[in-house]
C-alpha positions in Angstrom: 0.0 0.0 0.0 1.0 3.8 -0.6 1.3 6.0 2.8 -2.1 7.2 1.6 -3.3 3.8 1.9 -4.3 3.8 -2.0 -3.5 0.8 -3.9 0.1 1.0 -5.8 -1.6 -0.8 -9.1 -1.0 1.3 -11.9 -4.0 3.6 -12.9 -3.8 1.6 -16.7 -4.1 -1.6 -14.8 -6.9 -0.6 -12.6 -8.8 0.7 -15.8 -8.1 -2.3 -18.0 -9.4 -4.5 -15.1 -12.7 -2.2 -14.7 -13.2 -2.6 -18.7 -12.6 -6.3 -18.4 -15.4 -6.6 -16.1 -17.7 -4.5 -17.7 -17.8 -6.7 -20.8 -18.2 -9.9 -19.1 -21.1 -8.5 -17.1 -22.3 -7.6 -20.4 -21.8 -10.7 -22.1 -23.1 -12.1 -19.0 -26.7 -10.3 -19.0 -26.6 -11.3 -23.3 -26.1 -14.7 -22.6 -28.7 -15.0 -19.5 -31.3 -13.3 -21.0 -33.7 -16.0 -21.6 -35.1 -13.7 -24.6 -32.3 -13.8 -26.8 -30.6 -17.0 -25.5 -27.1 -16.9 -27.0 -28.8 -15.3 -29.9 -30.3 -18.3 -31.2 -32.9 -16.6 -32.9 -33.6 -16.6 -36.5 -31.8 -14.4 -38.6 -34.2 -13.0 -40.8 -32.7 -10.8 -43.7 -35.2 -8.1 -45.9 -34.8 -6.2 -48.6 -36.8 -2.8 -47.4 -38.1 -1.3 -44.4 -41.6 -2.0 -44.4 -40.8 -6.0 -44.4 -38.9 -5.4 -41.0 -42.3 -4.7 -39.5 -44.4 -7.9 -41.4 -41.0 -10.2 -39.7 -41.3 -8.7 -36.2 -44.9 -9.3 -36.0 -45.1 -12.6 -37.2 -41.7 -14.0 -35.4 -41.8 -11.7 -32.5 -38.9 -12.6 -30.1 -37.6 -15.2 -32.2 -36.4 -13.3 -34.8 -33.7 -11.0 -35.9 -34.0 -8.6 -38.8 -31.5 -7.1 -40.9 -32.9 -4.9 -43.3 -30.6 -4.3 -46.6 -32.0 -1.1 -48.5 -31.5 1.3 -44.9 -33.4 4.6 -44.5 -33.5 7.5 -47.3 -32.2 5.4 -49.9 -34.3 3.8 -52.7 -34.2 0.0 -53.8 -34.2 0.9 -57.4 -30.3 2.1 -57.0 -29.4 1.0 -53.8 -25.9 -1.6 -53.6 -25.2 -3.7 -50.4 -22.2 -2.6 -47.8 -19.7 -5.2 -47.1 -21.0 -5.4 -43.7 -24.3 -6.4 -44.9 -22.8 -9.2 -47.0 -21.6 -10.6 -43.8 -24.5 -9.8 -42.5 -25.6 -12.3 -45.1 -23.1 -14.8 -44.7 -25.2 -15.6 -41.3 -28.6 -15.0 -42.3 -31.4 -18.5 -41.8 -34.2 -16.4 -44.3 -33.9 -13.9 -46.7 -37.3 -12.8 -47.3 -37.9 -11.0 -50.9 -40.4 -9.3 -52.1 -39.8 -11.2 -55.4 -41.8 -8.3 -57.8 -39.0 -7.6 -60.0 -38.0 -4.5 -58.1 -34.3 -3.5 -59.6 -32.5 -4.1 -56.0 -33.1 -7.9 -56.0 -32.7 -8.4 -59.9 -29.5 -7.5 -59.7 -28.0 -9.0 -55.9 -30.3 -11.5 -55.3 -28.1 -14.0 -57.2 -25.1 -12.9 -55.3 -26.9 -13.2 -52.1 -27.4 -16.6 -52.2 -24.2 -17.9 -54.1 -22.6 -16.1 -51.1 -25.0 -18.0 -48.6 -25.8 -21.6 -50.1 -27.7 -22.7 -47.0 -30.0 -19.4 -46.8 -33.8 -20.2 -47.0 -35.2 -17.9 -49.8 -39.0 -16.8 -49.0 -40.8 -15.7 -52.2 -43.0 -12.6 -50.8 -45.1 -12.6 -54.0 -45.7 -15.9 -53.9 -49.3 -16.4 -54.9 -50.1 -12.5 -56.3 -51.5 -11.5 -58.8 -48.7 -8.8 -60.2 -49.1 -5.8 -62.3 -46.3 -5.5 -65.0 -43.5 -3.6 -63.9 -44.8 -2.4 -61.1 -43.2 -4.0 -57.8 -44.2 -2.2 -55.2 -46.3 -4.8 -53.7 -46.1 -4.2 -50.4 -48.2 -0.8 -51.2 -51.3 -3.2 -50.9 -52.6 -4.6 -47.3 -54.2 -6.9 -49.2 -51.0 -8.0 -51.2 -49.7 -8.1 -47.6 -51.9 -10.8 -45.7 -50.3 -13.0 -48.6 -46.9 -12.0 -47.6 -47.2 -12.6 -44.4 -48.7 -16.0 -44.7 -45.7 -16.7 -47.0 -43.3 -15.5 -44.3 -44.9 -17.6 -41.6 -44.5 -20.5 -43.9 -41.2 -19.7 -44.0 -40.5 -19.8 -40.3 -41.9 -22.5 -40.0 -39.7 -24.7 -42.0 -36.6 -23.1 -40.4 -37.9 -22.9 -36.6 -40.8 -26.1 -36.4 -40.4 -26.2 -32.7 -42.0 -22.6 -32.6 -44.6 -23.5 -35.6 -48.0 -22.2 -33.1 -46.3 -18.9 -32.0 -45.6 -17.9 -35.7 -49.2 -18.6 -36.7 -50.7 -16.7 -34.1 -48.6 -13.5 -34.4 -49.2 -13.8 -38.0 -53.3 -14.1 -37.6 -53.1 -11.3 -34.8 -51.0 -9.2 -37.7 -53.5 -9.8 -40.1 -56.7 -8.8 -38.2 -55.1 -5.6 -38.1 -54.0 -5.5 -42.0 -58.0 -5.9 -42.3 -58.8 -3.3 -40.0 -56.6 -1.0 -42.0 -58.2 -2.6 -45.3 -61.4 -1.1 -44.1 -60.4 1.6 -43.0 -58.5 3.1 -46.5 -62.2 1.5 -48.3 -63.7 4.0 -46.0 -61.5 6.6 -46.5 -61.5 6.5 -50.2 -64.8 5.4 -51.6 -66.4 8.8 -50.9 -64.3 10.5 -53.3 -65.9 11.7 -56.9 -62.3 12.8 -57.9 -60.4 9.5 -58.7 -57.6 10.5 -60.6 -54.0 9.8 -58.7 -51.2 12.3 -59.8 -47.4 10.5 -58.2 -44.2 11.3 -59.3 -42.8 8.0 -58.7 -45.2 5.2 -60.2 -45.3 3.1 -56.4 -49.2 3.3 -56.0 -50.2 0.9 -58.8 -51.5 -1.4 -56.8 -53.0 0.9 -53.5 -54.8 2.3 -56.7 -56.1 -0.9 -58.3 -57.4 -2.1 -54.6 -59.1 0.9 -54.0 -60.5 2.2 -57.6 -57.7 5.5 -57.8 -56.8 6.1 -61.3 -52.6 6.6 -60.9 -50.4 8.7 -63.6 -47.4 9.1 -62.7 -45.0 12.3 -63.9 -41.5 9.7 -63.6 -41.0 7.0 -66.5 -39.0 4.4 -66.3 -37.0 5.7 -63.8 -36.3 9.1 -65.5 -37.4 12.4 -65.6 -40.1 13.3 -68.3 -39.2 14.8 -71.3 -40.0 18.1 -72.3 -43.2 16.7 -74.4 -43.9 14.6 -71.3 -43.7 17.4 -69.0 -46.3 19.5 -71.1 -48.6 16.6 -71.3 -48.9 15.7 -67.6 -49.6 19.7 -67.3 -52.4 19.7 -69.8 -54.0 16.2 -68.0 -53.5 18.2 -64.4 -55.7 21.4 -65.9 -58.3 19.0 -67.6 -58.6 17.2 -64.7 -58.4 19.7 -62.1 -55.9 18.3 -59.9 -54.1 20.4 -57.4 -52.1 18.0 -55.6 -49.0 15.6 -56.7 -47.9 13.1 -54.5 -44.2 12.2 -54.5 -41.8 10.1 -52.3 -39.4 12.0 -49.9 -36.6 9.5 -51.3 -36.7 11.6 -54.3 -36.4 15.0 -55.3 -39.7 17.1 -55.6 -38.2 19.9 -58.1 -39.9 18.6 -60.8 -43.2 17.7 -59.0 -42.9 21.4 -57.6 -42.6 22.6 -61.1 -45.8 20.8 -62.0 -47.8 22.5 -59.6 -46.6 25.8 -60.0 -47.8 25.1 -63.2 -51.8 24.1 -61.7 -51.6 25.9 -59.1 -51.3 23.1 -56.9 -49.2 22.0 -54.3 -47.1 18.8 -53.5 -47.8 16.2 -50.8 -45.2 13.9 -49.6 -46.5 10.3 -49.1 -43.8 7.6 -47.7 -44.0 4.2 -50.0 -41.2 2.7 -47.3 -41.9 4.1 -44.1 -40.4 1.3 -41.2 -44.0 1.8 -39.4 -46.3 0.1 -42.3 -49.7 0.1 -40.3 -49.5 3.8 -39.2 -47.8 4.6 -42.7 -50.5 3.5 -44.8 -52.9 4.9 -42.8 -51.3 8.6 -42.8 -51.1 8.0 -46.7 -54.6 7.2 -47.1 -55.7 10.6 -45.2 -53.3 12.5 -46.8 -55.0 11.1 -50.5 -58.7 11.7 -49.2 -57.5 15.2 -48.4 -56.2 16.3 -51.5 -58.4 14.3 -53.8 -61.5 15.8 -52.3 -60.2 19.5 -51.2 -60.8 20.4 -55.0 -63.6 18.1 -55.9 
């Protein structure tokens, strides 16, 4: 001991030994936490955001998501970090939305060469799809199939928890109906059906809920100076007022459209994390500014 009666360890010493600690308590609580028992649940990987929510209803607690397309960027353009590969590398599931969106034509392949062993769940897997439009996941009713087709999914990869998976996923779907309804509600007042988007996403919210959509982008570019005129003239004759466009994009030449009318633009999010409240906000915000000029 020091005449102060202080330990003579070095001050490094004492430190390392305090950090040493910390991590085993923290490996400690990881381990013991019956929850997450030495993370032995099912690595679940998705391509967007919206999937994240359809995994973590249905697998609850027994599940781990890893979502590949990460907030403000778009799965048209989008290309994989390396720490997502090895992200990949350990992944049970990879649960695609298997519409043709440009993201999975081009890695999918890669993903599973690089994980042989991966279960692939096809998320379109019994929809009818609309051609090239594959932005399925804008449909609740597109989605109750999804979610079935994820359930089967955990099923064949987790058996032991087969019941808990089926009743998450039914509880899951109650509330996809309840949102069903209420966009039907929502939407089947209006005498103005015509859907002006910048980015063509709502083919199938349209189809489900009798919206006409025209959309100012084409595939995947700007309009052309004919184009531009043309959507202008369609706006006037059909006295629209409001464009709807993605806030993954840029609205400059949305804006430049409604200048044009006389409008204004309204930001709708087609891959918002939170799908139930997402779609809901989305509906209201297309009642609003179909009927505020009717």
């Amino acid at each position: 001991m020091t005449p102060d009666g202080a330990s003579s360890r070095p001050v490094s010493q004492v430190v390392i030994s305090v950090m040493i600690a910390a991590g085993l308590l923290t490996i400690m609580a990881f381990v013991g936490n019956p929850q997450y028992p030495n993370d032995s649940r099912v690595k679940v990987v998705v391509s967007i955001l919206p999937q994240a929510e359809f995994v973590e209803a249905v697998g609850g607690n027994h599940v781990n998501v890893t979502v590949m397309v990460p907030p403000g960027q778009e799965p048209h353009t989008y290309a994989p970090k390396p720490s997502q590969m090895r992200d990949l590398e350990r992944a049970d599931i990879y649960f695609k939305l298997g519409s043709g969106i440009e993201f999975e034509l081009v890695w999918m392949d890669k993903f599973t060469e690089l994980n042989r062993d991966m279960l692939v769940v096809d998320g379109s897997e019994s929809l009818r799809l609309m051609d090239k439009d594959p932005h399925i996941w804008l449909s609740p009713r597109n989605v109750e199939a999804m979610v079935w087709n994820l359930e089967h999914g955990l099923e064949d990869i987790d058996p032991a928890n087969a019941s808990y998976y089926e009743e998450n996923a039914r509880t899951y779907l109650q509330k996809l109906d309840k949102l069903d309804k209420n966009i039907t509600e929502a939407l089947e007042p209006l005498t103005k059906r015509e859907l002006l988007v910048f980015h063509p996403a709502w083919g199938y919210f349209a189809r489900d809920y009798g919206l006409n959509q025209t959309a100012i982008e084409y595939d995947g570019k700007e309009p052309t100076t004919q184009y531009f005129a043309r959507v202008i003239d369609f706006a006037k004759n059909n006295s629209i007022k409001v464009i709807f466009a993605g806030p993954q994009f840029s609205t400059r030449t949305a804006e430049q459209i409604a200048d044009e009318v006389g409008g204004a633009v309204v930001l709708v999010d087609d891959l918002a994390r939170d799908y139930l409240d997402n779609m809901q906000i989305v509906a209201d915000k297309i009642a609003e500014g179909l009927s505020a000029h009717a």
